[in-house]
SENU-850196 format. One line per 10 residues: number of its first residue (from 0); for each residue x, y, z of C-alpha. Coordinates in nm, 2 decimals, decimal comma, m for minus. Each point is the difference from the previous one (the first is absolute). Last residue first. Layout:
N
NUM) X Y Z; ...
//
This chain:
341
340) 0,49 0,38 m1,38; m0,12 0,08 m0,39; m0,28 0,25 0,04; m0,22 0,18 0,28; m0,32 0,04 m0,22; m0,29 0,20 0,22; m0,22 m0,02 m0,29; m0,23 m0,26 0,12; m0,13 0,23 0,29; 0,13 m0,19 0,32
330) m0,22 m0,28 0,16; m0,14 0,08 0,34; 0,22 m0,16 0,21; m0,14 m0,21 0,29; 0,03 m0,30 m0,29; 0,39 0,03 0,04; 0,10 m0,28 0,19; m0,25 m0,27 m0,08; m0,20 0,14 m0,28; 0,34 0,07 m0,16
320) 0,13 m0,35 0,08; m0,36 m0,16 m0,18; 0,06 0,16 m0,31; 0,36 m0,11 m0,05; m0,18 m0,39 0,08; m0,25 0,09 m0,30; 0,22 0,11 m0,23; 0,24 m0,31 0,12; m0,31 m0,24 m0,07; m0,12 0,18 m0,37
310) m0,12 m0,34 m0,12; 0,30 m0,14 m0,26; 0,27 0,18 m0,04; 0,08 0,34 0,00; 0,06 0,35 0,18; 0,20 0,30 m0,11; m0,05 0,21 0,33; m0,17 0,34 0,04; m0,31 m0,21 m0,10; 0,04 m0,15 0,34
300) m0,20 0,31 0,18; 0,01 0,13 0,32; 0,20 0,27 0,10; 0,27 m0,15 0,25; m0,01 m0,31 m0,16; 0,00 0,06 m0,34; 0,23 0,29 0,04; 0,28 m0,19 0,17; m0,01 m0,24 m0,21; 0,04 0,26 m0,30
290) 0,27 0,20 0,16; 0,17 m0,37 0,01; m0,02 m0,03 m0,34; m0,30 m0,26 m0,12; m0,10 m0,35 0,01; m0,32 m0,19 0,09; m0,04 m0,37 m0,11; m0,16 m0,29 m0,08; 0,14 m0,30 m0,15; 0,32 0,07 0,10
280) 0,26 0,00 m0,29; 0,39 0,03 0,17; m0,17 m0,16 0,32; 0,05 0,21 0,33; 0,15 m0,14 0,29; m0,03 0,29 0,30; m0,30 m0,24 0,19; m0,35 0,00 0,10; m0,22 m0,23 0,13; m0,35 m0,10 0,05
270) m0,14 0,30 m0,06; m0,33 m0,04 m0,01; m0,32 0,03 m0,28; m0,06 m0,36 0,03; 0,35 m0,09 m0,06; 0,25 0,31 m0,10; 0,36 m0,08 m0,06; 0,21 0,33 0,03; 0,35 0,08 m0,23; 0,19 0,29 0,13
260) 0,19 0,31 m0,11; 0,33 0,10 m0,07; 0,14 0,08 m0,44; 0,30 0,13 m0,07; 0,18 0,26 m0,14; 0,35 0,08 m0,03; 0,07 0,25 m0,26; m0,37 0,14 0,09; 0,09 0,13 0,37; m0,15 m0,27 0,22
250) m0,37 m0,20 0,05; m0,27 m0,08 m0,29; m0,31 m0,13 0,19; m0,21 m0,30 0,12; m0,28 m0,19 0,01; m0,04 m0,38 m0,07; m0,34 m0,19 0,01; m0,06 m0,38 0,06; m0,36 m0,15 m0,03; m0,34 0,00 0,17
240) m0,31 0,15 0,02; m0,26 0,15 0,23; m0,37 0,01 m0,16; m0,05 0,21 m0,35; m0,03 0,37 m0,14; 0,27 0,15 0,15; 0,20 m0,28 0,09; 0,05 m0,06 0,39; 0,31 0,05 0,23; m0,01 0,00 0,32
230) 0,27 0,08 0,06; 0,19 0,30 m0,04; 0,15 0,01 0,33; 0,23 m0,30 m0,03; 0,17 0,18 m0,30; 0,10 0,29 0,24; 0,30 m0,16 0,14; 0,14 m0,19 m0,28; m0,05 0,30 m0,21; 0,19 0,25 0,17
220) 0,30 m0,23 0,08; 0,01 m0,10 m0,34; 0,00 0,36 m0,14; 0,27 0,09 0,26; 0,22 m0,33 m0,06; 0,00 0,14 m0,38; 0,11 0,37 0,07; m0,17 0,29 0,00; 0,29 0,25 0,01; 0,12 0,18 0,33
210) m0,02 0,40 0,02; 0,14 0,32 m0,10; m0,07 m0,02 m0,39; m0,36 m0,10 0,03; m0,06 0,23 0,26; m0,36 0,19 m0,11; m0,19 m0,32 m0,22; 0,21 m0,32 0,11; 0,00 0,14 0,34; m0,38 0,05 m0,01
200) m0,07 m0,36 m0,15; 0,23 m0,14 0,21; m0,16 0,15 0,31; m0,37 m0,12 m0,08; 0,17 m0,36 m0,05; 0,12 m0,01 0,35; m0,33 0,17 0,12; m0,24 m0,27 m0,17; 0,24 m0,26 0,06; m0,05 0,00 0,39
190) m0,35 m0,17 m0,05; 0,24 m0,32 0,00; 0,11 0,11 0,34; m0,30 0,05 0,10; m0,10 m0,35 m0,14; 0,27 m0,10 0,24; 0,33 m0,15 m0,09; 0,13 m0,32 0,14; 0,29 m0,07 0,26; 0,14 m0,33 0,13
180) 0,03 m0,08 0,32; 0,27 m0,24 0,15; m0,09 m0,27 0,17; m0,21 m0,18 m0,27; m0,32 0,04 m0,22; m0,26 0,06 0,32; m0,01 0,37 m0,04; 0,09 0,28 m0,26; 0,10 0,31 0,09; m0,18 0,31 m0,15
170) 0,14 0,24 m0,24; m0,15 0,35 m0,11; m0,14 0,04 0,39; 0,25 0,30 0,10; 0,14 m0,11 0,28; 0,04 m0,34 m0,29; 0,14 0,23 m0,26; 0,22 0,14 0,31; 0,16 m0,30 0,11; 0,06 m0,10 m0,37
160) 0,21 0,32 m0,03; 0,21 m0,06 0,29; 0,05 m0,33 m0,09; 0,13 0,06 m0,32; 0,23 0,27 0,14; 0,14 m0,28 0,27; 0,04 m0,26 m0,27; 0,19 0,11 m0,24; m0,10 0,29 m0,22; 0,20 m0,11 m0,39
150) m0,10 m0,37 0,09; m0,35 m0,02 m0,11; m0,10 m0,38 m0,08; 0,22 m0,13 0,29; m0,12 0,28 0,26; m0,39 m0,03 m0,12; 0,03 m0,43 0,12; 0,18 0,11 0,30; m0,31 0,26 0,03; m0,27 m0,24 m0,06
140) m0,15 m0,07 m0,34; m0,37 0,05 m0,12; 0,00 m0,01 m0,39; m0,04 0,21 m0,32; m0,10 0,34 0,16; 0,29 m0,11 0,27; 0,28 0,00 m0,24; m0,04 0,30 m0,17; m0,17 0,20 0,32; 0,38 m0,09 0,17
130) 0,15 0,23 m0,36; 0,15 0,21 0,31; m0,11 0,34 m0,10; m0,37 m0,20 m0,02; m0,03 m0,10 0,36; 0,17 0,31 0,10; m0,20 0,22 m0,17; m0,35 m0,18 0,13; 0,15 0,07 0,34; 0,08 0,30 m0,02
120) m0,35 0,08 m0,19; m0,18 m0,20 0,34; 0,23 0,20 0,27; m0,11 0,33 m0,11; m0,35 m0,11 m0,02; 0,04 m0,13 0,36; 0,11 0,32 0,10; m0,28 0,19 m0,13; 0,02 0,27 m0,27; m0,16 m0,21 m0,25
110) m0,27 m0,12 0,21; 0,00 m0,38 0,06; m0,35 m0,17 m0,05; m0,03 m0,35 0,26; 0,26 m0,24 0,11; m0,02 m0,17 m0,32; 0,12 0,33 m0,21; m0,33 0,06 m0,28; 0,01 0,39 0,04; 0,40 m0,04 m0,05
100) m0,08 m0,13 m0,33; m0,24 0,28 m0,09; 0,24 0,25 0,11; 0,26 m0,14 m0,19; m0,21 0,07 m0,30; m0,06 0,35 0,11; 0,34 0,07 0,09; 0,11 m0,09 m0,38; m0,26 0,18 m0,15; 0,15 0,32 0,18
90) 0,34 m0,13 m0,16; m0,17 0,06 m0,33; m0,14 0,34 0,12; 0,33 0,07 0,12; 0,20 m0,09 m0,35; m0,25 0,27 m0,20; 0,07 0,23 0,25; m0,17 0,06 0,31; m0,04 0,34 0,13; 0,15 0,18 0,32
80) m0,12 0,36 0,03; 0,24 0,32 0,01; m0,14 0,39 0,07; 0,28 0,22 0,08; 0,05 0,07 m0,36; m0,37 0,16 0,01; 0,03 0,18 m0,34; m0,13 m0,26 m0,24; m0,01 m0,33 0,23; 0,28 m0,28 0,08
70) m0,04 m0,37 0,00; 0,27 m0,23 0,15; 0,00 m0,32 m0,14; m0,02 m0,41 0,09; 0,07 m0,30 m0,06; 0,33 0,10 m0,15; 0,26 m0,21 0,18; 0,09 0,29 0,19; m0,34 0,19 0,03; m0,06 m0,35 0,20
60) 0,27 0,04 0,26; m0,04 0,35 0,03; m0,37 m0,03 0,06; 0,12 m0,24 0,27; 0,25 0,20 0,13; m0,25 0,33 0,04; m0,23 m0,26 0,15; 0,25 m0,07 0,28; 0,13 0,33 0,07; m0,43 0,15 m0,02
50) 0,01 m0,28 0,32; m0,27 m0,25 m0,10; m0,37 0,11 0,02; m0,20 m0,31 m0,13; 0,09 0,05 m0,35; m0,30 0,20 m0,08; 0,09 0,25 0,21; 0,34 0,02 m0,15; m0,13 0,05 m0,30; m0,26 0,31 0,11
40) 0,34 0,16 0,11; 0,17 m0,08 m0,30; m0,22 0,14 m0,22; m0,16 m0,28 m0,23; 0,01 m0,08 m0,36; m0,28 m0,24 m0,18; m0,29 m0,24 0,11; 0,27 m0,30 0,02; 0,27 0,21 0,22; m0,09 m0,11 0,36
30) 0,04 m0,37 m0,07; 0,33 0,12 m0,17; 0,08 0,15 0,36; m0,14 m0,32 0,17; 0,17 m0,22 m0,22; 0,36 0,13 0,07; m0,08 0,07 0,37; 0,01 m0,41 0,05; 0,36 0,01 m0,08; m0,02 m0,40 m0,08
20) m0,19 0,15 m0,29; 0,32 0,11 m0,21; 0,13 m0,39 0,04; m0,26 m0,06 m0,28; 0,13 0,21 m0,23; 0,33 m0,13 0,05; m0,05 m0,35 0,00; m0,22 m0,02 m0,33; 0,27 m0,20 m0,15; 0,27 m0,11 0,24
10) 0,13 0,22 0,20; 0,40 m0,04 0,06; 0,14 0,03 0,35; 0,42 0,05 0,01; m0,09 0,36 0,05; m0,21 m0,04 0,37; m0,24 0,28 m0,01; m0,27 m0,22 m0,16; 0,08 m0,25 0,30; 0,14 m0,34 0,05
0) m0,15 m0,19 0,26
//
């Protein structure tokens, strides 16, 4: 599998943030960092003892992409802490959502330093580095099926990464429908959104100029995979309903923008299906940037969206993704505006 050191590998959005916590000492040293600076020696024991070489790196690493800063005090110029900066403490959200969804791994709660976490966030990477989450959040296919739909890997590296979403129980193999198994994604998997979209948001906040674009098959992707989640889905003030509801975003530079996002038919309050289609006048509907998406599901709250149509069924279906991947979170203060993504 291609690597983040490898230069012909491109991140897609989110990619890069997220690759920083397949170092597991990343998120233990911002873990370390949320109550305020800390010496390096009180650091390091709270980063499980690694060699002061190592964490020294690491701090390095992170002062690099400004995450975090050195603090100096009146007259003691020997005297340095490490603090988070504006970008760490939104990167320390980051490690807590992925936290949360490595708590929920099928095998049993993964620690963020552990192996298996390491080996979970590669994973997830690779599966979504290689557009394979695209195709599979819409439909099980096996891996001659993935090699004709995504031919820029070949074979071998598609296989490689599908063997380790299934090591890492974000696909399973189907039985009983023919000789050659066909994969589908878990709802850990699906649960996976909450830290993909929890690095977009930060790199579209503190590396917007350094890193990958949303992009329409990135929005689809997202959405076909956490729509299932959602559901049920009831009316506020009345039994489960149906109808068809589209929600979506604003993806690309402005000269060239377009709208991504999904259409989902709800019967009896479930999501019967769900596809990339979207009507030019949907009956109801929630629209936005893509800053706004991401803010409506991360934070709660579908009025960050323009919404309309008939009975308030894509509010409510927004509503239901953050209580599904976000409602661990206590919401943010309302004035915490991140703008235009």
């Amino acid at each position: 599998m291609k690597t983040s050191d490898d230069p012909a590998f491109q991140f897609r959005a989110g990619g890069r943030v997220l690759s920083l916590f397949s170092t597991a000492l990343h998120g233990l040293i911002l873990r370390a960092l949320t109550d305020g600076p800390v010496r390096l020696s009180d650091l390091r024991a709270d980063a499980g003892e690694p060699t002061l070489k190592t964490l020294r790196g690491n701090i390095g690493n992170l002062i690099g992409i400004g995450a975090l800063e050195k603090r100096t005090y009146a007259g003691e110029s020997d005297l340095l802490d490490n603090e988070l900066t504006p970008f760490g403490r939104e990167l320390l959200f980051v490690a807590q959502v992925l936290d949360e969804w490595l708590s929920r791994a099928p095998g049993g709660s993964l620690g963020i330093e552990s192996d298996a976490a390491k080996e979970a966030i590669k994973a997830l990477l690779g599966g979504w580095g290689s557009t394979m989450l695209r195709a599979l959040a819409a439909h099980p296919f096996s891996l001659a099926e993935l090699d004709g739909l995504i031919g820029s890997y070949g074979n071998a590296a598609l296989e490689r990464r599908l063997e380790a979403m299934n090591a890492a129980g974000q696909v399973s193999a189907l039985s009983g429908v023919s000789d050659v198994a066909a994969y589908a994604v878990t709802d850990w998997l699906r649960e996976g959104v909450a830290p993909l979209l929890a690095s977009i948001r930060c790199e579209r906040l503190h590396l917007e100029a350094e890193t990958a674009q949303v992009a329409r098959i990135d929005v689809e992707t997202l959405l076909l995979l956490a729509a299932p989640l959602a559901a049920p889905l009831a009316a506020p003030l009345a039994a489960p309903f149906n109808g068809i509801c589209q929600v979506g975003a604003a993806v690309g530079d402005g000269s060239t923008e377009a709208f991504a996002g999904v259409s989902a038919t709800v019967e009896d309050g479930k999501i019967v299906s769900c596809v990339t289609t979207l009507e030019a006048k949907p009956s109801d509907w929630a629209h936005g940037s893509t800053a706004d998406l991401l803010d409506a599901i991360i934070e709660g709250g579908p009025n960050r969206l323009e919404v309309g149509g008939t009975g308030g069924l894509s509010s409510t279906l927004v509503d239901g993704l953050h209580g599904r991947l976000f409602g661990f979170v206590a919401t943010r203060a309302e004035g915490n505006s991140h703008g235009s993504a």
